[in-house]
Phi, psi and omega in degrees: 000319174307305157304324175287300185345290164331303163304306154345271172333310174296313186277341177285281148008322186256316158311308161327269141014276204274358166288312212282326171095020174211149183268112162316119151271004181226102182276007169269003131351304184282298182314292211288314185311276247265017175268118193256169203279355161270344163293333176301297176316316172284344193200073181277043089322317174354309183134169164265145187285155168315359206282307169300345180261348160297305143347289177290309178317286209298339191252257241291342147315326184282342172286291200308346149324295168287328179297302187293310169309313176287333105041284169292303209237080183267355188266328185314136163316111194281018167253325179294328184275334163306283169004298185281343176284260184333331191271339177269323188262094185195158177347296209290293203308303220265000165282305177275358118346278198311300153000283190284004177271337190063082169280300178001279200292327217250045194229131164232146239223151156281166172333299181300295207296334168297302185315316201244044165064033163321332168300346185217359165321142164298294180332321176292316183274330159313317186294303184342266189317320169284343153328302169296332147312324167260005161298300202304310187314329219262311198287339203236324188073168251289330185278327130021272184308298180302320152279011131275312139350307189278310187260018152256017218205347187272150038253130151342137178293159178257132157349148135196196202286297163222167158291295174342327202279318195292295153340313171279320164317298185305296163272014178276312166330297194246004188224336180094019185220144131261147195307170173233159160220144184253078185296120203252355196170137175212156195200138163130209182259206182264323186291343199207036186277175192231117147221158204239131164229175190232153163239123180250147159276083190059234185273343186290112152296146178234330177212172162225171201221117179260133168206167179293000198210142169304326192300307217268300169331295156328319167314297173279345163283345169291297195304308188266350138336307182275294165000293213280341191256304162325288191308341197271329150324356183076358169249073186292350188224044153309337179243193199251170183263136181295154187308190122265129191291318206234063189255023150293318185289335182259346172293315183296316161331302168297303202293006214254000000 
């Protein structure tokens, strides 16, 4: 039985590998990114969980992220490549990556998170991918990392007028639809409100958005809208940086 495990254990594993398009030299790596901490909790033999190579994973994305935006955009601003870092780097995007390695089946999950559908939680799958990410870092190091990186995030996002323009442009492109937007919740006082809103596809959520403003809300349910549909398109860095009402006046800032 022990062996079949193993064979099992062995062809998920390799599957992985060949999505990722990189080889473990140490496999037990590859295993612990794919171990989540309730299978651990339930089967403290189980191995150490993914949780520390998620750790480590989220700072070599963030470099390797910020290497490739400077890369790109060297003229670029260090408030535009943040920008441009946040609209690439989130949940939804980095879900739908795992999503297309099918991290989902080959992840072990304890009982509750199996039951209430954890194979395909976002939250799960986003730590995943940055687990692996820091798999890779350990095994191969930081140039490793950076070319799975450079070829799951390319093309880079591009300028453009705002995100809704980008968002609305994307789908018409590719789906014959334009996006909706819902305003779902607004909270706070009059002077100082929070509102939350969703952008939909047709029948579809794909996101929702918080800001002091409906305007600004709407924005941010675009920006992570377009993440997720791009990235679930194989085109993960499909999105754009929000306009500038003034962005001669915040460049002369930065620079002063």
């Amino acid at each position: 039985m022990a062996s079949v495990h193993k064979e099992v254990e062995g062809a998920i594993d390799e599957a992985i590998e060949e999505a990722l398009a990189y080889t473990f030299s140490a496999k037990g790596l590859l295993r612990q990114a794919l171990t989540h901490s309730s299978y651990v909790n339930e089967n403290p033999r189980g191995g150490p969980d993914n949780e520390p190579l998620e750790f480590l994973g989220d700072a070599v994305l963030g470099l390797a992220i910020g290497h490739l935006l400077i890369e790109a955009y060297p003229q670029h601003r260090p408030g535009q490549l943040s920008r441009l870092r946040a609209a690439v780097v989130n949940e939804a995007t980095l879900a739908a990556l795992a999503r297309r390695l099918e991290v989902g089946a080959a992840l072990l999950l304890g009982r509750g998170e199996e039951t209430t559908g954890g194979r395909d939680k976002a939250s799960i799958l986003a730590g995943t991918y940055e687990a692996l990410l820091g798999a890779v870092y350990l095994d191969a190091g930081f140039p490793a990392a950076l070319d799975i990186v450079r070829r799951h995030f390319a093309p880079l996002p591009q300028a453009a007028s705002d995100h809704k323009t980008a968002f609305q442009e994307y789908c018409q492109a590719r789906y014959k639809l334009s996006p909706r937007y819902r305003l779902d919740a607004e909270s706070g006082p009059a002077h100082a409100k929070t509102f939350r809103v969703s952008a939909w596809l047709g029948e579809r959520l794909l996101a929702t958005g918080e800001g002091r403003s409906k305007k600004e809300a709407e924005a941010e349910a675009a920006r992570i809208a377009l993440a997720a549909l791009a990235a679930e398109a194989g085109e993960a860095a499909a999105t754009t940086e929000a306009a500038e009402a003034n962005e001669a006046t915040e460049t002369t800032e930065e620079g002063a």
